[in-house]
N, C-alpha and C positions, 0 to 999 in steps of 0.2 A: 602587595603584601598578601599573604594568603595562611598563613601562623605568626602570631607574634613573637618574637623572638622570647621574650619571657616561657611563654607557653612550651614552643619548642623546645627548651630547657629546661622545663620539670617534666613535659612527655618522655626526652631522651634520657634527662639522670634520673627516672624512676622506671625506667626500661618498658615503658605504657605502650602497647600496641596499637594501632589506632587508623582509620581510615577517614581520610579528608573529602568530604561531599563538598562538589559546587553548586552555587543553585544562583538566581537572578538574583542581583541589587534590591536588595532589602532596607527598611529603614526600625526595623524592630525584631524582635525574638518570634513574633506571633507569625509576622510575617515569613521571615527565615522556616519555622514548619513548614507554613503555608507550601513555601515554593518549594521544597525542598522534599513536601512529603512525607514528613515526620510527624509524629501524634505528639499534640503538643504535651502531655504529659513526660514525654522522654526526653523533651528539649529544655536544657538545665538554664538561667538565666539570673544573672546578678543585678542585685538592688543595693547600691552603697548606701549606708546611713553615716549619720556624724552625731557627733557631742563636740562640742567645742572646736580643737583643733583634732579630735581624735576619730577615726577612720575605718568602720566594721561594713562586711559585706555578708549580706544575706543571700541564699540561695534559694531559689525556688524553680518549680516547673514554670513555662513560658505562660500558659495562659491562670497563671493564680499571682497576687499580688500579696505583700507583704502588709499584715494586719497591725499597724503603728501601735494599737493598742496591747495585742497581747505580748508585743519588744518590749514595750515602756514596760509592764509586768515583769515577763522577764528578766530585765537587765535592773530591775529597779530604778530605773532613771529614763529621762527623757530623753530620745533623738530625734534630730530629723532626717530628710533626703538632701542626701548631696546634691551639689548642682552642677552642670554641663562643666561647667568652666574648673571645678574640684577635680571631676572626674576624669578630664582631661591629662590635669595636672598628674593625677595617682597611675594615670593608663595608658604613660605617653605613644609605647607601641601598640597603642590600640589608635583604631578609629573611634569617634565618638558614637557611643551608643551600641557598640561591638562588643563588649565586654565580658571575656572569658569569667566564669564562674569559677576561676582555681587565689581565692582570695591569698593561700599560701604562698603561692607562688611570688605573690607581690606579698609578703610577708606582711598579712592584712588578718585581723580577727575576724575567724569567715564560722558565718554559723548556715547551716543547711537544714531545709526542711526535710522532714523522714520520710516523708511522699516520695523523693526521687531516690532515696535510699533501697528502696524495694525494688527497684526497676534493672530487668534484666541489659538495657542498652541504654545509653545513655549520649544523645548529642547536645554539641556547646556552640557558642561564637569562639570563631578561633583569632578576633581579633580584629576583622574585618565586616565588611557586611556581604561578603559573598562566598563563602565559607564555613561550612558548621565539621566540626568535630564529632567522629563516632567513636565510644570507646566500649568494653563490656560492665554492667554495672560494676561490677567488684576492680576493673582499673579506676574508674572513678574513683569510688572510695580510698583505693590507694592513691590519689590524686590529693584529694581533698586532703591526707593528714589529719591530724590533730582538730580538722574541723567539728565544732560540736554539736549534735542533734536536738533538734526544737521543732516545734510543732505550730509555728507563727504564719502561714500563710493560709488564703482564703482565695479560692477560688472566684472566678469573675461572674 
């Protein structure tokens, strides 16, 4: 698998131009730069939270992590991180730990931090782990939809 079918279907019905990089067997986002040669600020990477049975994805650059405390703020209410076996469930054509940042797509409350908003290029997991997505910032953004802008992550 080298796009997951979801993806491949909001790339094509939103007419997103796009160039697919290979790079080695990865086990993270950090890594996938790594090999791939990518500045991790360009490399867009999803963090699922939960409430209950309910289901939001955050965006962030590959090497900054999502700040529990400024969402709880946010959202006024508490979350926590999804677990392997959730996110499984939510990202069947994904491989686990591969997980495209297009929360729309999987008709999921996807919020994104503004940091990757700025960025002229923009690469993703396409679903697998040997595979990242290049698209231009502004295809992103038309990727993302309705996604809404928050300022919740912190760098490592």
């Amino acid at each position: 698998m080298s796009i997951s079918l979801t993806v491949q279907d909001a790339l094509e019905g939103r007419s997103i131009q796009y160039e697919l990089l290979s790079h080695q067997h990865t086990r993270s986002s950090m890594e996938s730069a790594g090999s791939a040669h990518v500045d991790f600020n360009h490399l867009a990477k999803a963090v699922i939270v939960k409430e209950s049975d309910e289901y939001m994805m955050v965006v962030v650059p590959s090497d900054y992590h999502v700040h529990l405390g400024r969402l709880h703020r946010l959202l006024g209410r508490e979350v926590g991180l999804a677990t392997e076996e959730e996110i499984s469930s939510l990202f069947p054509d994904c491989e686990c730990g591969a997980i495209p940042p297009l929360g729309t797509a999987y008709r999921m409350i996807t919020l994104v931090d503004s940091t990757l908003l700025e960025q002229d290029v923009i690469y993703f997991e396409s679903g697998d782990h040997e595979h990242l997505i290049k698209v231009s910032g502004r295809q992103f953004r038309k990727l993302l939809g309705d996604a809404e802008k928050v300022n919740i992550a912190t760098s490592h």
